[in-house]
N, C-alpha and C positions, 0 to 999 in steps of 0.2 A: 504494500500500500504506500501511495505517496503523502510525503508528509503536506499539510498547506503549506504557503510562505512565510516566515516568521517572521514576526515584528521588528524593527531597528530599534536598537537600544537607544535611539534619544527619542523615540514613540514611547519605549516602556516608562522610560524616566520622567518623562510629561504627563502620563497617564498618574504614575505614579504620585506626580505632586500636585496634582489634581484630586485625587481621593484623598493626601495628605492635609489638604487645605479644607474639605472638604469636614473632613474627620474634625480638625483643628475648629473651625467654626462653632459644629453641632457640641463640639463637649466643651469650648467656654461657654457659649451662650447657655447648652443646659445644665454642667453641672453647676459652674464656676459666679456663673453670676446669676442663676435665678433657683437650682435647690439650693448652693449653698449658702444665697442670700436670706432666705428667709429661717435661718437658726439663728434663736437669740438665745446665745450664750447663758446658760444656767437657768432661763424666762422658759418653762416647758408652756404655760399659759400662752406666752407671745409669741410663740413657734407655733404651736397646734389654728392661734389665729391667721397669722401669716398664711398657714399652708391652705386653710380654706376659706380664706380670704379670695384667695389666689389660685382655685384648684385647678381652672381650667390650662392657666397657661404655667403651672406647676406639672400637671399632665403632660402636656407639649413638651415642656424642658425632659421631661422620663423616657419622652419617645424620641426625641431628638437624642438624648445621650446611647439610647441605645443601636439606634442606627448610625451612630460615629462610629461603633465597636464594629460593625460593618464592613464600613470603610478602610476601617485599622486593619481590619483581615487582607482586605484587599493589596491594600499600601504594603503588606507583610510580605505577600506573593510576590508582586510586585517586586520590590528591592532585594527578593532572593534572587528571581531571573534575572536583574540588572548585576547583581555583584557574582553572579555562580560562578563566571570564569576565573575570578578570584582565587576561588578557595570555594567548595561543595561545603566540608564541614563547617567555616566559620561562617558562610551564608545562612546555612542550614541552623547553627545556634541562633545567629539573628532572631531568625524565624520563631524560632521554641522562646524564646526571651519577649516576643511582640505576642505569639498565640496567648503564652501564661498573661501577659499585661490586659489583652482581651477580656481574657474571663475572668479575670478581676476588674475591669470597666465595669462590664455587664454587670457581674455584682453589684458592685457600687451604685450602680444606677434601678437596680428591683429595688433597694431598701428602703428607697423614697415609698414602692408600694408598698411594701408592708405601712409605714408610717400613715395610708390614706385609709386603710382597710381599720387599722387601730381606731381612729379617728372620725369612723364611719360607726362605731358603735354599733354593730351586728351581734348578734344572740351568743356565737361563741366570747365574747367581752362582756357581758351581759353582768359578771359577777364582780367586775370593775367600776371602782370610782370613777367620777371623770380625771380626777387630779390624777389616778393611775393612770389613764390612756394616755393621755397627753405628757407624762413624764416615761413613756413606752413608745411612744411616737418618737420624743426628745432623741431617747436612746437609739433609735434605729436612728435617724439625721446624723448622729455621733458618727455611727457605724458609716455610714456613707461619705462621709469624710475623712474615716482611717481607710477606710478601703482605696478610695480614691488616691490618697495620699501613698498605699504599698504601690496600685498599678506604677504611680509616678515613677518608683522607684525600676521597676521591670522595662517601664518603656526606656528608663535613662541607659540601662543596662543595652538594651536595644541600639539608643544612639551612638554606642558606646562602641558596641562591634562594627557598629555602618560605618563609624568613623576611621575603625581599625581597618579595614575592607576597603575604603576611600583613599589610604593611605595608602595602603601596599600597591590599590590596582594601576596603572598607567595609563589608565583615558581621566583621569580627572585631576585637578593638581592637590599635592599634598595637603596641603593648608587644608582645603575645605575637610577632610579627615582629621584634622587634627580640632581643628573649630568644633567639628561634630563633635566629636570623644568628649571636649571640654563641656557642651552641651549636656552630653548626658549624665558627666559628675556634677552639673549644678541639679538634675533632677534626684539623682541619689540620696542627696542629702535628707529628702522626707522619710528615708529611714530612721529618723530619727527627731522624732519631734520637736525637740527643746531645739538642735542644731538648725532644725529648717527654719523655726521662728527667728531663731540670733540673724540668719545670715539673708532671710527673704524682707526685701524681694532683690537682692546685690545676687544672689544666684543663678535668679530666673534673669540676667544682664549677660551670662553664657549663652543663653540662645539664639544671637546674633549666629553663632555660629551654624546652629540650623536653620537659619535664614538665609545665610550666606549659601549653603549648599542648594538648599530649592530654587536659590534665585540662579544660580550658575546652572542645573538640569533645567530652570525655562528656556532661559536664553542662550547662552551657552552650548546649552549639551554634553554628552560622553562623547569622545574622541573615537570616533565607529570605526574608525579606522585598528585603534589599538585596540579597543573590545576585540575586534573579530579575531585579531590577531592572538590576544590574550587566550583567545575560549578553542581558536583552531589550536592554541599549544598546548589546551592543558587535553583539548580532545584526543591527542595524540600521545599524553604518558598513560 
């Protein structure tokens, strides 16, 4: 059987940062600035108001964060076919480091429902104060903000290898590999609570470097010439 004709690696890398931007969009606007806007700190009362205050485009912000994780998938594939001639295994960990960030997105982004369903007072809660639901609610919005906060940490690990991968390969210039890697130790850092608050937002100022990268695969491109040549050499050990 004949294979179809395969895409040019600065097709992929476009596509690619087209679902990245994509991605980027759906999870500040859903998680960043409208679940996690409406948690007031220790106020389980002014949180449980906020969220149904606000449910419909609280809702929205749930389904937009979850079809960012979508996208993530995509952008995942993606940047393993763009960097395969690289290196198959360290493409390949990429990958497993963005799938795990994934499903810890998604995570993060159900526990809002849990929090509507509390808050909805249905028969199974039925044996609950209200000050219980809404301080159950509270706790779930918690959880959707550690959660959020580990993916950060898997996606950084992620920028971390593209960058390594950007470096080695020979269609792209080192720098933007190195800028990425820096990128992803400014996201690392929410391993670690107390460290993320000292040092944010002087951290999230690393991500010029993955700005610098997408903005080089728009306009720019991979050097198709040394791709080809990269992946006919590694086709050949």
């Amino acid at each position: 059987m004949r294979r179809g004709p395969r895409a040019s690696p600065r097709s992929v890398a476009r596509w690619a940062v087209a679902f990245y931007l994509l991605e980027s969009v759906l999870s500040v606007w859903g998680q960043l600035l409208t679940i996690g806007s409406v948690v007031v700190s220790g106020d389980a009362a002014a949180t449980a108001n906020n969220i149904l205050t606000n449910e419909p485009v609280f809702r929205l912000a749930i389904a937009a964060s979850l079809l960012a994780v979508v996208f993530h998938l995509f952008v995942a594939v993606l940047f393993y076919d763009l960097f395969k001639p690289v290196g198959r295994s360290s493409s390949f960990l990429a990958v497993l480091f963005l799938v795990v960030a994934c499903g810890i997105q998604a995570f993060a982004a159900l526990l809002p429902v849990g929090a509507l369903v509390v808050l909805a007072g249905t028969r199974a809660f039925g044996a609950f104060t209200v000050d219980q639901l809404q301080a159950l609610a509270l706790m779930l919005m918690g959880w959707n903000l550690q959660a959020y906060n580990t993916y950060l940490v898997f996606f950084g690990c992620w920028c971390i290898a593209i960058g390594y991968l950007a470096f080695r390969s020979t269609f792209l210039p080192r720098l933007l590999g190195a800028g990425m890697a820096l990128a992803g130790l400014g996201y690392t850092v929410y391993l670690y609570r107390p460290l993320a608050q000292a040092v944010s937002p002087y951290n999230l100022a690393l991500g010029f470097g993955e700005l610098a990268l997408l903005l080089w695969l728009v306009v720019r491109g991979v050097n198709a010439e040394r791709w080809a040549d990269l992946a006919e050499s590694r086709a050949v050990r």
